[in-house]
N, C-alpha and C positions, 0 to 999 in steps of 0.2 A: 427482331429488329423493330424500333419504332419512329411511326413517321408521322408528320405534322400534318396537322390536320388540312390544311392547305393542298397538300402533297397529295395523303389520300382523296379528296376532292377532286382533284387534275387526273388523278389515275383513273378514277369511277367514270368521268366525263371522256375520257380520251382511251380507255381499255388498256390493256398489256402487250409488250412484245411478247415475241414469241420465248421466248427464252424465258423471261418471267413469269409467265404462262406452265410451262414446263418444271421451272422451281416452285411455281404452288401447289401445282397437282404433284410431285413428287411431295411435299412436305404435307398436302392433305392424306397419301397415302400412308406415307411415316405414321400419323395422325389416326387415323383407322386401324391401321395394324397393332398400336400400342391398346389403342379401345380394344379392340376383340381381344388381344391377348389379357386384359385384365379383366375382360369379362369371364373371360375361360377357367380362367387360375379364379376369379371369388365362385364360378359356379363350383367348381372341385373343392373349395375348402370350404363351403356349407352345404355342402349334400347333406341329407339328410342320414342318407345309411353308412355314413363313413367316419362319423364321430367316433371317438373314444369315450367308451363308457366308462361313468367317473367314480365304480366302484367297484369296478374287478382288477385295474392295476393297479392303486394307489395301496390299496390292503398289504399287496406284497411288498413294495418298496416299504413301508411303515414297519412292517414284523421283520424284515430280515438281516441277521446282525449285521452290524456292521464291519465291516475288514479294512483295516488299516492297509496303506499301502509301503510295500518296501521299499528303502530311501538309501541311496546311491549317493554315494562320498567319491 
């Protein structure tokens, strides 16, 4: 949601109800939780010891024949 600048002003000067109060810290934790969980998920996908090395499976994909698939009428 976005509010004028005016708006935000009155609210800086004058604070939040309670209920407002409530829907930001709700929406800051939304906010945190989406942070840690993407911090989690890029620590996992660049570990270090968890790559695929890029010359022990491509070898076999490339050398082995290929097989047509059977096709259903």
């Amino acid at each position: 949601m976005v509010y004028t600048l005016s708006y935000q002003m009155y609210k800086c000067e004058h604070g939040r109800s309670a209920a407002e109060q409530r829907a930001a810290d709700v929406r800051a934790g939304e906010a945190a939780a989406a942070l840690r969980d993407l911090r989690l998920f890029l620590g996992r996908a660049f570990r270090p010891g968890h790559r695929v090395r890029s010359g022990r499976g491509t070898a076999d994909a490339v050398t082995a024949p290929a097989r047509a698939l059977p096709t259903v009428r």
